[in-house]
C-alpha positions, 0 to 999 in steps of 0.5 A: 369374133369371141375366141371360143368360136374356131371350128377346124381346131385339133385337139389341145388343153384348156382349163376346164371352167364353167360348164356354160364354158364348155358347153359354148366350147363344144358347140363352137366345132358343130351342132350336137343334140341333147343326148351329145350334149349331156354326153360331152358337157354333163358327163350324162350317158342313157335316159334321153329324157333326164339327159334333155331336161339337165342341158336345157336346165343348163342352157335353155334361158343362156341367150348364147345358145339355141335349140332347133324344135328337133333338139339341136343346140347351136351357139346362137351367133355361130357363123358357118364352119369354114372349109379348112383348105386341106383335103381329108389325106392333108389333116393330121389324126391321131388314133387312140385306143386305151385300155382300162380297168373297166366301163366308165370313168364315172365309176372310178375305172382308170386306164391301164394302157394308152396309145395314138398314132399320127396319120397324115398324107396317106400314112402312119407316121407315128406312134406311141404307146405306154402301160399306165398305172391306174392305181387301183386293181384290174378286175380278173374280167378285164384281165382276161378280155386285154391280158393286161395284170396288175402286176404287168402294170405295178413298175409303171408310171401313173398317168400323170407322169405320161400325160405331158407326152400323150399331151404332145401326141395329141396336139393339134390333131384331130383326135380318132378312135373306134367308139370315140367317145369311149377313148375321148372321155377316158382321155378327159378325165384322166387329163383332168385328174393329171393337169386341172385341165380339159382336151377341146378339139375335133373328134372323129369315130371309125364307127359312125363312119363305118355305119355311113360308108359300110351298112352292109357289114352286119358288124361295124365292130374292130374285128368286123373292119379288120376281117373287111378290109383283110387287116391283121390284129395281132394283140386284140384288144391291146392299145397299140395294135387296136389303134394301129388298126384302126388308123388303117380303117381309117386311111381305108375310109379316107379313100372311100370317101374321096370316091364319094366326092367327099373331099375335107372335114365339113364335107364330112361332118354334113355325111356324118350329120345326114344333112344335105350338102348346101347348094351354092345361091344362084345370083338373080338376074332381077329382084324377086318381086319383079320376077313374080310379076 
């Protein structure tokens, strides 16, 4: 089996490669749509019909990859993720939450703060958190949302002296913030920027689980699960106390979905992906052809 296909891995480095490379990466831990795909491969967010036609461009004529008529791409000669062995309260996380100068990395925004908590057997059982340099100005709009200034962040090492560290807190983990994919594209290219290398691994976003195990809520928001679950954020919108309440959220939500039965990672990607769990096949007592006569 090639290397590439290990779908229970946390997150590490790799060489960012070919975007072919990436895509075969990214599809080896689960089926994604084509929105996700141009996300994650392409660096393309909005416009899902732009965002369709540059990943099939990319990879609709690669023999390696296959496109369900719904518009799921899979690796071809994937075999179904294994179950880990390790219950949801076993794996290790790490929550992140950073704060940057502004939306996207794309426009030249950087990070101004960032933070990650391991979470393993039920608890918190580190943290880590740094104000980074982004070498360029905070705009005073962000300022007054994070309360993070330029002159709080000038004496501070830039990111690409903190990446080796925030590289070791990530390791093997899988990685969890709220809105992931905010933090996770932010995470990749300041790596990039850092290291001429990219993070591969497995993601889980306290949003979607939020919209799967809290649709009540009429906001799935960080203050929304905060006031929910009686939590307390003293800096909103600080990277360490963000992501500490989300790791709460999340040992909140690892507790819920053990009540549903929902025991280790697959179980909770097929919640996540709205598919049906997969019945186990019955052994036939005779061959079907007999049986129909």
């Amino acid at each position: 089996m090639s290397d590439l296909i290990i779908p229970l891995d946390g997150v590490r480095l790799e060489h960012d490669g070919s975007l072919t490379q990436r895509a075969l990466r990214v599809l080896a831990h689960e089926p994604l749509s084509s929105a996700e795909v141009a996300h994650r491969v392409l660096g393309i967010t909005g416009g899902a019909g732009a965002a369709a036609a540059a990943v099939f461009a990319l990879l609709g004529t690669d023999a390696r990859f296959t496109v369900s008529p719904q518009g799921v791409w899979s690796l071809a000669s994937a075999e179904p993720a294994r179950p880990s062995g390790r219950s949801l309260r076993d794996e290790e996380f790490v929550v992140v939450d950073v704060e940057t100068t502004g939306g996207s990395p794309n426009g030249g925004h950087r990070v101004t703060e960032v933070a990650a908590v391991r979470v393993s057997g039920g608890r918190i059982t580190d943290t880590y958190c740094t104000l980074v340099n982004p070498e360029r100005p905070i705009p005073s709009m962000i300022t007054g949302i994070t309360g993070i200034t330029n002159h709080m962040v000038a004496g501070q090492p830039r990111f690409a002296e903190v990446a080796p560290r925030v590289s070791e807190a990530l390791d093997g983990c899988v990685f969890v913030a709220h809105n992931a994919a905010f933090d996770w594209r932010f995470i990749c290219h300041e790596m990039q920027l850092a290291t001429g290398m990219t993070l591969s691994g497995r993601q889980l976003c306290t949003v979607r689980l939020a919209r799967k195990l809290l649709p009540q809520l009429p906001s799935r928001s960080l203050d929304g699960l905060a006031l929910f679950f009686g939590l307390e954020v003293q800096n909103r919108h600080r990277a360490l106390d963000d992501a500490v309440a989300t790791a709460h959220c999340l040992l909140r939500f690892i507790e819920m979905l053990d009540e549903q039965g929902v025991a280790d990672w697959e179980a909770v990607q097929t919640l996540l992906s709205g598919r049906k769990p997969r019945a186990p096949r019955k052994r036939r007592a005779a061959p079907r052809s007999m049986e129909v006569a």
